[in-house]
C-alpha positions in Angstrom: -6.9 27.7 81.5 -10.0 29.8 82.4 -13.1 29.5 81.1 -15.3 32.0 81.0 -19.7 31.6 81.4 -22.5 32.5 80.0 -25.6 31.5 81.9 -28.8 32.3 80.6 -31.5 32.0 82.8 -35.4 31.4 82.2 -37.8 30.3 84.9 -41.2 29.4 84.0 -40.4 25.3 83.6 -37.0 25.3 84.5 -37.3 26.7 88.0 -40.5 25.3 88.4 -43.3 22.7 87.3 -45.4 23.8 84.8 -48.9 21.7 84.3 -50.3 21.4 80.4 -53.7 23.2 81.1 -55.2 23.5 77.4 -55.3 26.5 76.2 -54.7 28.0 79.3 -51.3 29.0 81.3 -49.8 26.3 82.4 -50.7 25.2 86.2 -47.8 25.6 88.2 -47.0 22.3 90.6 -47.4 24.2 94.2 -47.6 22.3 97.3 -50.7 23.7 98.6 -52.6 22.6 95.2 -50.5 18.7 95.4 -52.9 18.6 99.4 -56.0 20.1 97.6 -56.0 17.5 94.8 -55.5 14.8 97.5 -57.8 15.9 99.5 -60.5 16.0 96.6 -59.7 12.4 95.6 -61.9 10.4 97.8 -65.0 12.7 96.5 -63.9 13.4 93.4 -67.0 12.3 91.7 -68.7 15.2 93.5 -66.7 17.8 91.4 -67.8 19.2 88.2 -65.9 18.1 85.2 -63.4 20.5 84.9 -62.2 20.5 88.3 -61.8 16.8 88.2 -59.6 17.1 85.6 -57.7 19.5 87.0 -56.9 17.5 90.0 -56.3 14.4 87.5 -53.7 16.5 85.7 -51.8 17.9 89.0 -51.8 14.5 90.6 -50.3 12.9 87.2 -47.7 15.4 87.5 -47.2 14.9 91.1 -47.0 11.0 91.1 -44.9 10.9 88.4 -41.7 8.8 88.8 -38.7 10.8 87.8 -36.2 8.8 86.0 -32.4 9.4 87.4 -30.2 8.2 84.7 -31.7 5.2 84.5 -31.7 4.5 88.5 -35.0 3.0 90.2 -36.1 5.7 92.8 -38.9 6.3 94.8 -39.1 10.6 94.1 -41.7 12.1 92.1 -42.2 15.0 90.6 -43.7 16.1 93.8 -40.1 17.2 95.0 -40.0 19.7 92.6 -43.5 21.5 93.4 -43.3 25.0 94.7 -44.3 26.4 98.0 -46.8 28.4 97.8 -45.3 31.3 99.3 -42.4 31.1 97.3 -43.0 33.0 94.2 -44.0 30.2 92.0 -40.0 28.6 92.7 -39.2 25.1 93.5 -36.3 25.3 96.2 -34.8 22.0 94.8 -34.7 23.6 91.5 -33.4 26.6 92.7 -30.4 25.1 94.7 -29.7 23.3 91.6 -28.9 26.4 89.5 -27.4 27.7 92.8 -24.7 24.8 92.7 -24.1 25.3 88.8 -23.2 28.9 89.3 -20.8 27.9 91.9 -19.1 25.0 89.9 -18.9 28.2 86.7 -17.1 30.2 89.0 -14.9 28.2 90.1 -13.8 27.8 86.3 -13.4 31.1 85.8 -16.0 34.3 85.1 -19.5 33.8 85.2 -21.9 36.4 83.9 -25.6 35.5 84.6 -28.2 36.5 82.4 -31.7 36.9 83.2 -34.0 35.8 79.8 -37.2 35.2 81.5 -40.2 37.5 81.5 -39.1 38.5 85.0 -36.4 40.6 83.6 -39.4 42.7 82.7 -39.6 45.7 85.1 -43.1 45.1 86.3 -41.7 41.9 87.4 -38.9 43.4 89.6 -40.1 42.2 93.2 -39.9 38.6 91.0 -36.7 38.8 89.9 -35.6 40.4 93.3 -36.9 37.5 95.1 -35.2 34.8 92.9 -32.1 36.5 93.7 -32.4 36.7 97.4 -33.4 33.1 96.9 -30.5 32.0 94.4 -28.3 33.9 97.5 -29.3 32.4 100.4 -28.2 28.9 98.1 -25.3 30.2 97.4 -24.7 31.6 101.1 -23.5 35.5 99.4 -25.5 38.1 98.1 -26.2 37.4 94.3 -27.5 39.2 91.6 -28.2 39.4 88.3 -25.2 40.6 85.6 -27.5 41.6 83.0 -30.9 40.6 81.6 -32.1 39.9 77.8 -33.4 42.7 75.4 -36.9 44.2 77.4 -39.0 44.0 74.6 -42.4 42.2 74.2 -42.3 38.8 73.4 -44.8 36.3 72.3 -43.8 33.1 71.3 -40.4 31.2 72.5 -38.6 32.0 68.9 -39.0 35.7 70.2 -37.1 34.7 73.4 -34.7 32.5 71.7 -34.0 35.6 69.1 -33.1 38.5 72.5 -30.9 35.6 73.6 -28.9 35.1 70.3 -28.8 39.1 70.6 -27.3 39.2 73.6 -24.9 36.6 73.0 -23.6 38.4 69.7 -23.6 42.0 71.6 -21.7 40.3 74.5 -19.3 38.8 72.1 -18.6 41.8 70.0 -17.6 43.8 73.4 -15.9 40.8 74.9 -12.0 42.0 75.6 -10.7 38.1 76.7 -9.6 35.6 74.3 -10.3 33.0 76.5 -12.8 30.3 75.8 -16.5 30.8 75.9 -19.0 28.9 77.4 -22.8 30.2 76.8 
């Protein structure tokens, strides 16, 4: 039997490495900032305070073991930075949602559903990117079925509240009988 999908998709932190920065934005893990921090290491002391902890917190992130099921591995966290001319995206996170959209598809439809602040329309050369980029994984032009409410949004609960919208609108229209998998 076929089984319909429902992917929604964010991208700050799930398509890329976010860096705890305080109160500020998070730091996003990017390549060219992973070779800055090195190269700051063996002077580090020459830095004022807050710069030295900057580098402290990206090469934490960077040099962190990632844990495969319980496998011993010699990745970091470092696989997953970003270039820097990449929009912010980390290409093995990308290919990762790239390979679940094919394995949904091969179970049946697959609507994806943009829910990040890139569905925003001052983010359109952002979202037009990740597609070209979610494309060229999936080796066929791809795009977007539909995004999430475009409202203002200012904590995740407000996120988490267009999504359950969504879901119920989609479900109310939904013409199949099929199962459902959101």
């Amino acid at each position: 039997m076929s089984v319909e999908t429902l992917i929604y998709v964010d991208v700050d932190g799930v398509l890329n490495v976010g860096i705890a920065d305080g109160e500020k934005a998070p730091l996003l893990l990017r390549d060219s900032d992973i070779d800055m921090a090195r190269g700051c290491m063996p002077e580090l002391h020459k830095y004022a305070l807050r710069d030295r902890m900057t580098v402290h917190r990206v090469m934490s992130v960077a040099d962190e073991p990632i844990a495969r099921l319980g496998e011993k591995t010699a990745d970091t966290f470092s696989v997953f930075s970003a270039r820097t001319d990449a929009h912010g995206l980390s290409n093995v996170l990308v290919q990762r949602l790239a390979d679940i959209v094919k394995v949904a598809r091969q179970g049946g439809p697959t609507t994806m559903v943009l829910s990040s602040k890139w569905r925003l329309d001052k983010n359109a050369q952002y979202r037009e990117a990740l597609e070209e980029r979610i494309g060229k994984c999936l080796g066929q032009p791809f795009a977007f079925n539909a995004t999430t409410e475009k409202a203002p949004e200012d904590t995740a609960s407000d996120r988490l509240a267009y999504i359950a919208q969504h879901l119920a609108k989609f479900c109310k229209t939904r013409k199949r009988s099929s199962p459902l998998r959101a």
